[in-house]
Phi, psi and omega in degrees: 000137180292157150331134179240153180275191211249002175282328199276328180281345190292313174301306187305317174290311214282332173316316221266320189273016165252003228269312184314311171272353201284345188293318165310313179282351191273305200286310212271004152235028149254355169060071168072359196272345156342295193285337190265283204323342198256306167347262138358253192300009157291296221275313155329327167257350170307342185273317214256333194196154163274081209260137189269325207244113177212134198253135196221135195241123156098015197299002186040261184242033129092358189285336164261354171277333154336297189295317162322305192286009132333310172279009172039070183265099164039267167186123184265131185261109145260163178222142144239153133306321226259111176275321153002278187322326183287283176327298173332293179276357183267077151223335163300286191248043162270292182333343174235025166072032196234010188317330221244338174230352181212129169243161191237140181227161191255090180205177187248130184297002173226025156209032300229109189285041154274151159272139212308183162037030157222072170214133168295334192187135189216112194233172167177124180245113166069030155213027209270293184313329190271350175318120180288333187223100184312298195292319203286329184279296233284286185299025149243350186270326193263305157078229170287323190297145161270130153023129163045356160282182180273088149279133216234148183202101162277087174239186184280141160233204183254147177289174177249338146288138224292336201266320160307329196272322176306281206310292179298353180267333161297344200251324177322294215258013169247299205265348194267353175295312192292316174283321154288007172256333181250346133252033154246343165088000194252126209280347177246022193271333212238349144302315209280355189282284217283351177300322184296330198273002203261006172255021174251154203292142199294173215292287184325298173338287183302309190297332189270015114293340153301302192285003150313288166329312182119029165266153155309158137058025176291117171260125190227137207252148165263141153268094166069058196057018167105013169299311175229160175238165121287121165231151190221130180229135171256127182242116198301000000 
């Protein structure tokens, strides 16, 4: 793994000391909605590409690169910092016999141990946000990509109506802070998620850094009232 800074390992131990609860805290304070939001945003890049080659950046316990063989890809790579997390999914997917099709690597998202051009579709759900250099990860996440591949990006935002956006920001950053510290035991980890989100740049913000990066045919789809979004880059 390249040298890291000293914010990306401080995420990677607070990842790694939640990693046992996060797939539970991940479904029961999203109330299941987590898994249709990854559907989604699955079934979306299956409309842009046939992908032979696919990369899932930021893959934690392994759950949207799963949700990937669904697009009947080859073979799929995920990458973390966090190896707990790692562990966590390659014990997913031996247990479901896929070992042969999806492997888990240990690397740092804004240095990425690829070579240009060889991923068909380069996705990461919900870990963008955690990049110490926003631009510097989308642009090694672009890359990678091949020609005319896919770059796919699920995170969380904000709504845009206002009495929705109150109610979630109240449930963000009060009650959901509270249940993660009192079931994962860890008192900042579950702070630092709404804190992330609300410093992360708003949709327009965000697609003009794909196209920065140097993606195409950039898009962005709202979820379950702008709580989360799919943004899409094509790279010409």
């Amino acid at each position: 793994m390249s040298e890291t800074s000293k914010q990306e390992r401080d995420i990677a131990v607070m990842f790694d000391s939640i990693a046992g609860r996060y797939d539970f805290l991940n479904h029961l304070l999203s109330l299941g909605i987590d898994r249709r939001w990854r559907r989604k945003a699955i079934r979306t890049a299956g409309k842009l590409v046939k992908p032979s080659a696919v990369l899932d950046v930021a893959t934690g316990t392994a759950d949207f690169a799963i949700d990937a063989l669904r697009l009947g890809p080859v073979k799929i790579t995920g990458l973390d910092i966090s190896g707990k997390m790692l562990e966590l999914g390659r014990e997913k997917i031996r247990k479901r016999k896929l070992d042969e099709r999806i492997e888990l690597v240990r690397g740092d998202s804004l240095a990425l141990p690829f070579a240009d051009d060889s991923f068909d579709l380069v996705m990461s759900a919900f870990g963008v946000r955690n990049f110490s250099d926003l631009f510097r990860g989308i642009s090694e996440m672009t890359r990678v990509t091949a020609k005319n591949g896919v770059v796919l990006v699920l995170e969380f935002s904000r709504p845009g109506n206002r009495l929705f956006r109150w109610l979630f920001e109240f449930y963000f950053f009060r009650i959901l802070p509270a249940i993660g510290r009192l079931v994962s035991g860890h008192k900042s980890a579950y702070k630092y998620l709404p804190v992330s989100v609300g410093g992360f740049p708003g949709r327009e913000e965000f697609a003009g850094l794909l196209r920065k990066a140097g993606l195409s045919d950039v898009k962005y789809r709202n979820l379950s009232g702008g709580i989360a979004v799919i943004y899409t880059g094509v790279k010409r």
